[in-house]
PDB file with one MODEL, atoms N, CA, C and O in Angstrom:
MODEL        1
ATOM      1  N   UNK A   1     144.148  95.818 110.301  1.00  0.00           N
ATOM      2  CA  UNK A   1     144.410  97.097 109.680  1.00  0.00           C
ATOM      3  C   UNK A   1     143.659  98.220 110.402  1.00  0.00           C
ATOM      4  O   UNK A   1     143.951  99.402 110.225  1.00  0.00           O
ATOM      5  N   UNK A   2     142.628  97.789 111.267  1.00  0.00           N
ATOM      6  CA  UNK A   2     141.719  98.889 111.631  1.00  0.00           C
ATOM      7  C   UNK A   2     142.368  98.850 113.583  1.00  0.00           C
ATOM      8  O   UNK A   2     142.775  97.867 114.201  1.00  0.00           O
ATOM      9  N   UNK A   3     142.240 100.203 114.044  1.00  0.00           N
ATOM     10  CA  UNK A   3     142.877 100.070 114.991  1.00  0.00           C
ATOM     11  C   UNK A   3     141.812  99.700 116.100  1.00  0.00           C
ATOM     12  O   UNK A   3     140.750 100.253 116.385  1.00  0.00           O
ATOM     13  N   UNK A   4     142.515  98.449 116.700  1.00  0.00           N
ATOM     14  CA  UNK A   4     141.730  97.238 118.077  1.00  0.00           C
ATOM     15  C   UNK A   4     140.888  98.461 118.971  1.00  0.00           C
ATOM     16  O   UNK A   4     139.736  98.304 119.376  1.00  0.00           O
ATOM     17  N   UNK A   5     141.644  99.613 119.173  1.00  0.00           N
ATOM     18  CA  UNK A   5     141.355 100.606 120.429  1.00  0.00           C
ATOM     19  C   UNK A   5     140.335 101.388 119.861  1.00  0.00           C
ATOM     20  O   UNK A   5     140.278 102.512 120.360  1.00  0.00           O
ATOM     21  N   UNK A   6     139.387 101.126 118.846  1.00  0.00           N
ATOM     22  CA  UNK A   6     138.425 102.010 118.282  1.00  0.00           C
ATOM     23  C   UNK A   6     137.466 101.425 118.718  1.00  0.00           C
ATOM     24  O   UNK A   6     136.642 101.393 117.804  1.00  0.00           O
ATOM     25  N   UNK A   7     137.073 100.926 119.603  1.00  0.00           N
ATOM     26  CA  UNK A   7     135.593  99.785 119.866  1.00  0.00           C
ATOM     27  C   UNK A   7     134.106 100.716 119.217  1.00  0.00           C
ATOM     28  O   UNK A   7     133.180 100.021 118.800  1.00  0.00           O
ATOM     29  N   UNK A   8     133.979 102.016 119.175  1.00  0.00           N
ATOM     30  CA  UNK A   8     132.900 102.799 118.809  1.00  0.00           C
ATOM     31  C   UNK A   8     132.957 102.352 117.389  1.00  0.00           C
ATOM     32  O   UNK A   8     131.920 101.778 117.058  1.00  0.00           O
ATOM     33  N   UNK A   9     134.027 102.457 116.269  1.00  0.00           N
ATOM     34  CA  UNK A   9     134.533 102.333 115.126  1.00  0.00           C
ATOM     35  C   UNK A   9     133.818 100.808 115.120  1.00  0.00           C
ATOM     36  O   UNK A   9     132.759 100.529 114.558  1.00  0.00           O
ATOM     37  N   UNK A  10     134.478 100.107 115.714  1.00  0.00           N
ATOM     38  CA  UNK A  10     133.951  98.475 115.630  1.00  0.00           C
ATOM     39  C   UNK A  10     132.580  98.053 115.624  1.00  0.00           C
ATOM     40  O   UNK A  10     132.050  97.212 114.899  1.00  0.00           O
ATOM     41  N   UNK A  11     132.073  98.765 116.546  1.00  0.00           N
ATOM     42  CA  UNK A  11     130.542  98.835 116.757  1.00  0.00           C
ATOM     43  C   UNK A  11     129.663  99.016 115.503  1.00  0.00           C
ATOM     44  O   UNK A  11     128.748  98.341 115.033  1.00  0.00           O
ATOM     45  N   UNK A  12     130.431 100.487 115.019  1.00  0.00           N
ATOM     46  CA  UNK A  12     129.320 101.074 114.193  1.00  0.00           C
ATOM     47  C   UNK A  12     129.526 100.347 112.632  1.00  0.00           C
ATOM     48  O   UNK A  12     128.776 100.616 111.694  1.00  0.00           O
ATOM     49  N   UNK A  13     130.736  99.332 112.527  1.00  0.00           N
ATOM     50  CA  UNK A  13     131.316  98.615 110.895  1.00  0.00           C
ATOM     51  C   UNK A  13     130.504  97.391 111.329  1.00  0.00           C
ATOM     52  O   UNK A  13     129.927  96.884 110.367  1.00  0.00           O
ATOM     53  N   UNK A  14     130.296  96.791 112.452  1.00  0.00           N
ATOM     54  CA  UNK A  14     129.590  95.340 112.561  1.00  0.00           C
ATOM     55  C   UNK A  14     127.894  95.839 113.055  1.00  0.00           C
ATOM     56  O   UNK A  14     127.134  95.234 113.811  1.00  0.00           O
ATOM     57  N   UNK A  15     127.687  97.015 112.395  1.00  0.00           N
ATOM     58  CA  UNK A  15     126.196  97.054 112.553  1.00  0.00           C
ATOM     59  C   UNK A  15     125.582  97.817 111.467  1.00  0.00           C
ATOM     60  O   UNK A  15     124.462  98.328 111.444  1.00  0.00           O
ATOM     61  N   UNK A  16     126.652  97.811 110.414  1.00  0.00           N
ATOM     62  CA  UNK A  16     125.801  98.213 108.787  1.00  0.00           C
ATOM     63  C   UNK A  16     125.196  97.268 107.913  1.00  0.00           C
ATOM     64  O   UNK A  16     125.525  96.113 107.641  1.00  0.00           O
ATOM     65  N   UNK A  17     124.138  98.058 107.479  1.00  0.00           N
ATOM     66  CA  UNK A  17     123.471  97.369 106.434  1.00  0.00           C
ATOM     67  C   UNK A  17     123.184  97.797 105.447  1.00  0.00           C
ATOM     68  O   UNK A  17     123.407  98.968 105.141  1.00  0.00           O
ATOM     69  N   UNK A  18     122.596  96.924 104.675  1.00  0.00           N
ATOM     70  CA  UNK A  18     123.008  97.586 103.203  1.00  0.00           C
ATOM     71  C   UNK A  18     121.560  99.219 103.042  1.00  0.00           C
ATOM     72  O   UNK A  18     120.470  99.439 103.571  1.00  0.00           O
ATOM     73  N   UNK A  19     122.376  99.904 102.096  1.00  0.00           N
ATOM     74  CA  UNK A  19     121.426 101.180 102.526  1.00  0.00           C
ATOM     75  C   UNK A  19     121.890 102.077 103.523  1.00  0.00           C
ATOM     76  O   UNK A  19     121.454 103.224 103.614  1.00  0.00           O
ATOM     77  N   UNK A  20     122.695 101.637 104.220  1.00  0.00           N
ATOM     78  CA  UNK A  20     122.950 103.230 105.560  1.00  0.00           C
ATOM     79  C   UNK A  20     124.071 103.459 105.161  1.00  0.00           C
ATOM     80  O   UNK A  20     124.965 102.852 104.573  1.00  0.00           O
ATOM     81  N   UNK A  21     123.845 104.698 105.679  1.00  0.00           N
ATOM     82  CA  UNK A  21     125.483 106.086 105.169  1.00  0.00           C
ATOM     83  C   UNK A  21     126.059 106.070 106.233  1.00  0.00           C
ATOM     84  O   UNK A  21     125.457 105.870 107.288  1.00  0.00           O
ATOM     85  N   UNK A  22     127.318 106.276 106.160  1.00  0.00           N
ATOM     86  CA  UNK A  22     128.221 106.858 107.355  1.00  0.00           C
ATOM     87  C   UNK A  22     128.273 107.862 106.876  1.00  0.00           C
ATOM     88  O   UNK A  22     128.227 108.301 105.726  1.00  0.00           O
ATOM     89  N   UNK A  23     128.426 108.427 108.310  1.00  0.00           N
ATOM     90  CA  UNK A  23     128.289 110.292 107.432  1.00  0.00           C
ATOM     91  C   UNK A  23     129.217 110.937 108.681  1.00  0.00           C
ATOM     92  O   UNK A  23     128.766 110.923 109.827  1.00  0.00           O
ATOM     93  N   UNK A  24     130.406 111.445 108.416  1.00  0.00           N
ATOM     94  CA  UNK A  24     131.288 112.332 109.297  1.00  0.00           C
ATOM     95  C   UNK A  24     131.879 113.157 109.111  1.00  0.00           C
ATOM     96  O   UNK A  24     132.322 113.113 107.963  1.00  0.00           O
ATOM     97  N   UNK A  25     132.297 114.305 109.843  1.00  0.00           N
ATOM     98  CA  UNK A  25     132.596 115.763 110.487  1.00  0.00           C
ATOM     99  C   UNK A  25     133.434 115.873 108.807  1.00  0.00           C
ATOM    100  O   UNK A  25     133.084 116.467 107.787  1.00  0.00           O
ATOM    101  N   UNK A  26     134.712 114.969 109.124  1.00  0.00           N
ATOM    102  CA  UNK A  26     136.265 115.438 108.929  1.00  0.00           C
ATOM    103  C   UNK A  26     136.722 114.283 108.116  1.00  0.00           C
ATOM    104  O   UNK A  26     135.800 113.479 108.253  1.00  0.00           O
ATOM    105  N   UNK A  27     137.804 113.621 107.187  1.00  0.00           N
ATOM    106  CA  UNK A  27     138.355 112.321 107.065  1.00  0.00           C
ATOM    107  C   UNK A  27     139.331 112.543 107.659  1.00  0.00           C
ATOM    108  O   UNK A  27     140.127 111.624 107.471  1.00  0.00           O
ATOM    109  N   UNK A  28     139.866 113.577 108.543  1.00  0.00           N
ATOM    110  CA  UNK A  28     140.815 113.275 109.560  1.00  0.00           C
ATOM    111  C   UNK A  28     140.390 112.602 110.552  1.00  0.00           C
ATOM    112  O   UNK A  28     140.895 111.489 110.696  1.00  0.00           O
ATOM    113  N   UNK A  29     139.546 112.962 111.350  1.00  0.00           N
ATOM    114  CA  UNK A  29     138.231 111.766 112.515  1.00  0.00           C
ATOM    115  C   UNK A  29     138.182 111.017 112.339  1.00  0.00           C
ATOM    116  O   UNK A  29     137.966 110.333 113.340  1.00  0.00           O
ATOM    117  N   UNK A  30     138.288 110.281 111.123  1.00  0.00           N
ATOM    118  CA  UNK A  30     138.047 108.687 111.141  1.00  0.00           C
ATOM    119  C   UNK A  30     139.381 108.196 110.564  1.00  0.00           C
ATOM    120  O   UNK A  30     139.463 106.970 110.482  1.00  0.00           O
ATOM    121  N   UNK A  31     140.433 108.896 110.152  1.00  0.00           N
ATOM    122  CA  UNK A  31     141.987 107.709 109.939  1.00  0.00           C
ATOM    123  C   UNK A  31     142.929 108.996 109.173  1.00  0.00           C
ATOM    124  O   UNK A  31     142.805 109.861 108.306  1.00  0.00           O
ATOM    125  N   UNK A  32     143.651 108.608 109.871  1.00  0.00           N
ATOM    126  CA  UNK A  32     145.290 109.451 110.439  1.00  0.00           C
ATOM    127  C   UNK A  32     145.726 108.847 109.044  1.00  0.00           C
ATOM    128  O   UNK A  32     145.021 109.580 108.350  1.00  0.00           O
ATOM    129  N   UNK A  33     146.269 108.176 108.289  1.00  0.00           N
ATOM    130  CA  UNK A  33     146.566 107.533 106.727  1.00  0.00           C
ATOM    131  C   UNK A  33     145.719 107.246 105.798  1.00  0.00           C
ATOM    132  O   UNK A  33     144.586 106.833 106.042  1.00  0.00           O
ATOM    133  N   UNK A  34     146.211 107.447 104.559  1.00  0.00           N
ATOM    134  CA  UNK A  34     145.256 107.227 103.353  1.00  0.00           C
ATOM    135  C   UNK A  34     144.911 105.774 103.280  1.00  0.00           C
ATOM    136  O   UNK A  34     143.822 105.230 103.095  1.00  0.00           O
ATOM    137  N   UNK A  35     146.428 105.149 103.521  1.00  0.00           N
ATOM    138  CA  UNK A  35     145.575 103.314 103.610  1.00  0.00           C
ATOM    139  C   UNK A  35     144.518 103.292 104.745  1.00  0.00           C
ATOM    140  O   UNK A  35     143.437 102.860 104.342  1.00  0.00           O
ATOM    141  N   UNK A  36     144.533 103.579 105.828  1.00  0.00           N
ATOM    142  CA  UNK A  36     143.308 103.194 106.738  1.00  0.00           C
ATOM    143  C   UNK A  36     142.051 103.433 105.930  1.00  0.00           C
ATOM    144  O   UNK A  36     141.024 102.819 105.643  1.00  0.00           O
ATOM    145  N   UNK A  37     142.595 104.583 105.700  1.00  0.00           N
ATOM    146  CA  UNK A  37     140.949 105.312 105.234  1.00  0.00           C
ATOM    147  C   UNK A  37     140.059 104.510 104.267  1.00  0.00           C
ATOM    148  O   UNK A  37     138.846 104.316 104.356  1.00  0.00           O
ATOM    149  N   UNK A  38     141.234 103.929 102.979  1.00  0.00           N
ATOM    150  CA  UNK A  38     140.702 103.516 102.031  1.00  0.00           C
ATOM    151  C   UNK A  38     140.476 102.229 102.123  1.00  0.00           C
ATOM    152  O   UNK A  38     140.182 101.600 101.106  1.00  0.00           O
ATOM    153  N   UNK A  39     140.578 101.569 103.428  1.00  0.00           N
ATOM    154  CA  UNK A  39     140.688 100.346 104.195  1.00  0.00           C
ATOM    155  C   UNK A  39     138.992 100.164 104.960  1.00  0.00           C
ATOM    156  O   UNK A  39     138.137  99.279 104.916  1.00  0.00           O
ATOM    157  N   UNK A  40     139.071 101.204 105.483  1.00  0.00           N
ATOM    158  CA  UNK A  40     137.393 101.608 106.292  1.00  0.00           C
ATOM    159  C   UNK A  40     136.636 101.881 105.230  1.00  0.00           C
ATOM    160  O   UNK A  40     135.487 101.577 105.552  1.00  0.00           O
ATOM    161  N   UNK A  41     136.656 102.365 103.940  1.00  0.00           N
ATOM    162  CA  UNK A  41     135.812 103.084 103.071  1.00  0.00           C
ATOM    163  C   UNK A  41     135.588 101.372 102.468  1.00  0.00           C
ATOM    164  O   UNK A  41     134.447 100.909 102.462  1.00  0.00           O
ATOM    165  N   UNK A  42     136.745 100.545 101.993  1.00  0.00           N
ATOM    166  CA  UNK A  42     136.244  99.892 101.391  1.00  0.00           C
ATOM    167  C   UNK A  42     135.423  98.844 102.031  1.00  0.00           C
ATOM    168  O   UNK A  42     134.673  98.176 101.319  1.00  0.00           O
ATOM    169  N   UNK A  43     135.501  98.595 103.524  1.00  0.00           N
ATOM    170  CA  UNK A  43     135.074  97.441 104.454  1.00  0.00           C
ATOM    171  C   UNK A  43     133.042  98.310 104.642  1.00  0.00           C
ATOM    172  O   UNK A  43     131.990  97.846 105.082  1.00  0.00           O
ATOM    173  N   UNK A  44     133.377  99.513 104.105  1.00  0.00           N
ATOM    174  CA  UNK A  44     131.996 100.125 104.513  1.00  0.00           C
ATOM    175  C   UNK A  44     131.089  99.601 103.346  1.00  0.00           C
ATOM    176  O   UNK A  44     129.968  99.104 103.452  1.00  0.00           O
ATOM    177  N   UNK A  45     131.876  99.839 102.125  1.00  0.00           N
ATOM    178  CA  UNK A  45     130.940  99.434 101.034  1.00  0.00           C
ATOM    179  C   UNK A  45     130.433  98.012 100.413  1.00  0.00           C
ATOM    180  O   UNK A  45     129.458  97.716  99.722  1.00  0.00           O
ATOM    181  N   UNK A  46     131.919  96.983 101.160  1.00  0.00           N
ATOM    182  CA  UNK A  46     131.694  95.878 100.836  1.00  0.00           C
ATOM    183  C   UNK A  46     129.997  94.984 102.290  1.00  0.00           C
ATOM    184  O   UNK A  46     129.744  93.794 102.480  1.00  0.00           O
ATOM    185  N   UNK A  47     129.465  95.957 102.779  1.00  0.00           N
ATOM    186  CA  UNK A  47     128.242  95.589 103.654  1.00  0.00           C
ATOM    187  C   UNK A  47     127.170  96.557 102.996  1.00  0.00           C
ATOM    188  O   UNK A  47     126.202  96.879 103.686  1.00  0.00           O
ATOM    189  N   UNK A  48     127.289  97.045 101.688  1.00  0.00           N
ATOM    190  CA  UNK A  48     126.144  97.788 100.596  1.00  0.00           C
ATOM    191  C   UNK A  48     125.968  98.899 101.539  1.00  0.00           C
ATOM    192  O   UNK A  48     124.801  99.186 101.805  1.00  0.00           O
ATOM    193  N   UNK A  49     127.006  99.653 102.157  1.00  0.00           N
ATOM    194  CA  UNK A  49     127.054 101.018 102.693  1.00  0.00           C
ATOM    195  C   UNK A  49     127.291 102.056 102.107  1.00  0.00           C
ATOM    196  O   UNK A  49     128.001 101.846 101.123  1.00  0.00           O
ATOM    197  N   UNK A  50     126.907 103.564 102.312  1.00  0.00           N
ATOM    198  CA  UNK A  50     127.553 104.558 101.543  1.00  0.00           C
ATOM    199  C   UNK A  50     128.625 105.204 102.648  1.00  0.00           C
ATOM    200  O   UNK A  50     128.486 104.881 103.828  1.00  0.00           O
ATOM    201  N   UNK A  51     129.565 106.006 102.309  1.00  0.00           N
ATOM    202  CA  UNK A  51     130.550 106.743 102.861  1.00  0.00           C
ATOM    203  C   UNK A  51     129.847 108.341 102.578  1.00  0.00           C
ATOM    204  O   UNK A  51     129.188 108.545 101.558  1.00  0.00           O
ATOM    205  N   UNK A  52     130.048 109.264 103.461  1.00  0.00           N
ATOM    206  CA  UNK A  52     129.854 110.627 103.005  1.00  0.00           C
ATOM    207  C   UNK A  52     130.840 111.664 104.454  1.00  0.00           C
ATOM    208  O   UNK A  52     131.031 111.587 105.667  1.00  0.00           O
ATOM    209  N   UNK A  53     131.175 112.482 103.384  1.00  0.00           N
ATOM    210  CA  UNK A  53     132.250 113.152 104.339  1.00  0.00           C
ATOM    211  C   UNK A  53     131.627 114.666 104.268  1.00  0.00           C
ATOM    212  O   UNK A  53     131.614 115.229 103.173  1.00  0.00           O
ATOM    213  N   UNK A  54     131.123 115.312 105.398  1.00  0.00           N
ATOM    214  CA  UNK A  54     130.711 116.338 105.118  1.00  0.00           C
ATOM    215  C   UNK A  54     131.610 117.433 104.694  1.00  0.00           C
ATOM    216  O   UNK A  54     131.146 117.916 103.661  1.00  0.00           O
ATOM    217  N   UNK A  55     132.961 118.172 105.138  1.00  0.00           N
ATOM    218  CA  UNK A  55     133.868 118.784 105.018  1.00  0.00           C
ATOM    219  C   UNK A  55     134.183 118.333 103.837  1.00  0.00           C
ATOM    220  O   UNK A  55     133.717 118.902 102.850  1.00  0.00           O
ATOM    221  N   UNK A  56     134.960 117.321 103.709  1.00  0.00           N
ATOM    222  CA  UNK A  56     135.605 116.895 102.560  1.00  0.00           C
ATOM    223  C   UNK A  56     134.890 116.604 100.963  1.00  0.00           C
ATOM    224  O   UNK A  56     135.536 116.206  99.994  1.00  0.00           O
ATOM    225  N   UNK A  57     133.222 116.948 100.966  1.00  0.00           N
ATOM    226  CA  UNK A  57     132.315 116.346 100.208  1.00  0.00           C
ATOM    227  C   UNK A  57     132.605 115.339  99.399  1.00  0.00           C
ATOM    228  O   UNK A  57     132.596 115.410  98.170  1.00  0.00           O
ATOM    229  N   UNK A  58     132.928 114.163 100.197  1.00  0.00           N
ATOM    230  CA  UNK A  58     133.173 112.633  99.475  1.00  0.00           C
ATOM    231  C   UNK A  58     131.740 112.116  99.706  1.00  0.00           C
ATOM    232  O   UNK A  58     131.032 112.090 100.713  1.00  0.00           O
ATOM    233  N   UNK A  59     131.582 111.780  98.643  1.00  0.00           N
ATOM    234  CA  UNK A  59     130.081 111.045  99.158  1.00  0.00           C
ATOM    235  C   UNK A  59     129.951 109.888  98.088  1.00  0.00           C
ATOM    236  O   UNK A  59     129.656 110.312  96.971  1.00  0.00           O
ATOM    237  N   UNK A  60     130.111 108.501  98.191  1.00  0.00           N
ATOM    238  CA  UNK A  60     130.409 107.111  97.874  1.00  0.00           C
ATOM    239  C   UNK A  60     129.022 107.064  97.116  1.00  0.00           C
ATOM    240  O   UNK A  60     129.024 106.507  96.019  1.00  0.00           O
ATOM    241  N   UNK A  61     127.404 107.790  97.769  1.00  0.00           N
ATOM    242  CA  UNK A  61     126.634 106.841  97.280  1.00  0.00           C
ATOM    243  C   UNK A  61     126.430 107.709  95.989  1.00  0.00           C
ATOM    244  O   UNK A  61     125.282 107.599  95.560  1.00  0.00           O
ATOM    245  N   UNK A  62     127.000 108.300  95.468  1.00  0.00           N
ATOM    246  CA  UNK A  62     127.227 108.980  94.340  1.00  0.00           C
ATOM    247  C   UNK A  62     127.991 108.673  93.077  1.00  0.00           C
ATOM    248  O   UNK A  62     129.145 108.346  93.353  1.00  0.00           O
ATOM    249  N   UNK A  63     127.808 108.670  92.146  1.00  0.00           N
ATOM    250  CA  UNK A  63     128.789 108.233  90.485  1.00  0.00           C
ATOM    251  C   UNK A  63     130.282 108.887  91.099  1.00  0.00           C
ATOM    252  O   UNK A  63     131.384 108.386  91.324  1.00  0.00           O
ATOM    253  N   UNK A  64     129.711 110.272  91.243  1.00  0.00           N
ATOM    254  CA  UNK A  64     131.302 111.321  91.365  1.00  0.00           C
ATOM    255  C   UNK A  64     132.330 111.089  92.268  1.00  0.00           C
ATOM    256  O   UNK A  64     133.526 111.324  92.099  1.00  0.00           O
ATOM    257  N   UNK A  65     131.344 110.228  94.017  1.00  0.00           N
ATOM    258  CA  UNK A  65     131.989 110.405  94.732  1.00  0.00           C
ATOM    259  C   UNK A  65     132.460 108.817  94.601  1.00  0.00           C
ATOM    260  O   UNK A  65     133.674 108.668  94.740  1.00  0.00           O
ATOM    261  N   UNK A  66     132.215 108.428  94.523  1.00  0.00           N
ATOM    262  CA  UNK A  66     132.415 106.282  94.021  1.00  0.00           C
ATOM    263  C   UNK A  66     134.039 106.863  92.922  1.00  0.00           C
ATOM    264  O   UNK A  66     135.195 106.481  93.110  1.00  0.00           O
ATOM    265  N   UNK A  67     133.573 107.797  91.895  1.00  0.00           N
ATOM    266  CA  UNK A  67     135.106 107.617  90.845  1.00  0.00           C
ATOM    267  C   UNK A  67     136.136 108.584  91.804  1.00  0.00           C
ATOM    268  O   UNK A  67     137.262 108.103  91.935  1.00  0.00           O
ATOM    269  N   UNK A  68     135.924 109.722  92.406  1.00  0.00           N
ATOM    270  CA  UNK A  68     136.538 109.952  92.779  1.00  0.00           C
ATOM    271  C   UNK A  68     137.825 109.172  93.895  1.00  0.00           C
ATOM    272  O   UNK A  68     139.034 109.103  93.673  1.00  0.00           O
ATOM    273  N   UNK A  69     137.086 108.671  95.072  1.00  0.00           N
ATOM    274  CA  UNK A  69     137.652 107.226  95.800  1.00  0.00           C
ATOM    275  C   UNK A  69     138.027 106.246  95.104  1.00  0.00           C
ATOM    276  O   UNK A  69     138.404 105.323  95.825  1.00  0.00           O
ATOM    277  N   UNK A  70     138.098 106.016  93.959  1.00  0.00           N
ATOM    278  CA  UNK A  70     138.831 105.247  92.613  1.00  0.00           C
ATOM    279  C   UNK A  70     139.913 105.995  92.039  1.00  0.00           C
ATOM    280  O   UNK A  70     140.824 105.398  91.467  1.00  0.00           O
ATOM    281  N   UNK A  71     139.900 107.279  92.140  1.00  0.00           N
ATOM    282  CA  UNK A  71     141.132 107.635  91.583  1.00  0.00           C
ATOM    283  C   UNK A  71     142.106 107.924  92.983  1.00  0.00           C
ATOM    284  O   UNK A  71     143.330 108.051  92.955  1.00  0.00           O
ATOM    285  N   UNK A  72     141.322 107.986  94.091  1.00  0.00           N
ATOM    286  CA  UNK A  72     142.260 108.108  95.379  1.00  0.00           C
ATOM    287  C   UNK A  72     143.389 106.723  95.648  1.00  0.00           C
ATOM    288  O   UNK A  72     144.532 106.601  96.088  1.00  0.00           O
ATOM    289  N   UNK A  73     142.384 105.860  95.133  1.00  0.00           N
ATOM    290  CA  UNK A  73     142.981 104.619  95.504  1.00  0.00           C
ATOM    291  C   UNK A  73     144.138 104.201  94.277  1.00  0.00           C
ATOM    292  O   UNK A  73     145.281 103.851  94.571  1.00  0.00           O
ATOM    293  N   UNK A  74     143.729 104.284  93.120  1.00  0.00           N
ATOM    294  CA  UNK A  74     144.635 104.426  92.737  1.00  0.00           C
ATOM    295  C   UNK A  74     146.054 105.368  92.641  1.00  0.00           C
ATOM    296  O   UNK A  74     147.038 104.741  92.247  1.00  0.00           O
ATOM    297  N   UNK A  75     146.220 106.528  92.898  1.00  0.00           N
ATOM    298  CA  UNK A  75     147.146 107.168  93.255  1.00  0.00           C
ATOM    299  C   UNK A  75     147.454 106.619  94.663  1.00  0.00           C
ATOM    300  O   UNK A  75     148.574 106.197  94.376  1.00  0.00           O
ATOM    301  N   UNK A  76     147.360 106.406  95.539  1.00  0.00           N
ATOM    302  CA  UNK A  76     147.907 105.839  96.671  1.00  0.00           C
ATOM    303  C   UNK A  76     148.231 104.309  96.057  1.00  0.00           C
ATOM    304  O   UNK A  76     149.374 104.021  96.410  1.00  0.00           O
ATOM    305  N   UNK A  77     147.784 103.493  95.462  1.00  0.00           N
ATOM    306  CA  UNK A  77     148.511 102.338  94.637  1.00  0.00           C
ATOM    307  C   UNK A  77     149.891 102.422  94.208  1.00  0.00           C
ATOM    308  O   UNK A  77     150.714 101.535  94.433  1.00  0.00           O
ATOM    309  N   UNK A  78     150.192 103.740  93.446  1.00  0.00           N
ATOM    310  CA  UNK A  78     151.212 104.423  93.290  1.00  0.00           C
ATOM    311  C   UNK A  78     151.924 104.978  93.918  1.00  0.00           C
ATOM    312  O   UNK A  78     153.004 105.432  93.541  1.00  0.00           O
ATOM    313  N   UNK A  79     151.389 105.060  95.148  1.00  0.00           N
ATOM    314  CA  UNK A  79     152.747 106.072  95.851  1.00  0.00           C
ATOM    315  C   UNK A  79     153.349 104.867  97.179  1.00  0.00           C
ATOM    316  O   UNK A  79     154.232 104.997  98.027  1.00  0.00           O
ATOM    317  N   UNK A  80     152.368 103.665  96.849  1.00  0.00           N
ATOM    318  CA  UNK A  80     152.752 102.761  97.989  1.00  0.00           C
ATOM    319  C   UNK A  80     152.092 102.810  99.304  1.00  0.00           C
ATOM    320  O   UNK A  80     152.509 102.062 100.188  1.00  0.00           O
ATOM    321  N   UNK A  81     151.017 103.681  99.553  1.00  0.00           N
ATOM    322  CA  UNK A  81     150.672 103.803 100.402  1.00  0.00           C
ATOM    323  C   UNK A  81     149.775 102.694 101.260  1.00  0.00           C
ATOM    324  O   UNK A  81     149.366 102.970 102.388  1.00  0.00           O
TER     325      UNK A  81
ENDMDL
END
């Protein structure tokens, strides 16, 4: 699901630990579709990672930003995405 040609991407998902944030620009920068995204977000948290989007202020290690990415996912559940 995650694209082979990202080796930086690969790098930085097989070297989290529990406790570190990803923290980036844009959620366009890191995935062109809502499934990727919510594909990388969830592979981030299942290694006790946080997500934080500076632009977009998603921020996972948060109550707001954790329900919010719960209601993303569910509406994309719904639309098939």
């Amino acid at each position: 699901m995650i694209r082979s040609d990202r080796p930086e991407l690969h790098r930085l998902l097989d070297q989290l630990r529990p406790g570190d944030v990803v923290v980036i620009w844009k959620l366009a920068r890191l995935s062109r579709s809502l499934k990727n995204l919510l594909h990388l977000i969830e592979r981030i948290e299942e290694e006790g990672a946080g997500f934080r989007s500076l632009t977009e202020a998603v921020d996972t290690t948060a109550a707001a930003g954790r329900m919010l990415m719960q209601m993303v996912g569910a509406f994309a559940e719904l639309n098939g995405a």
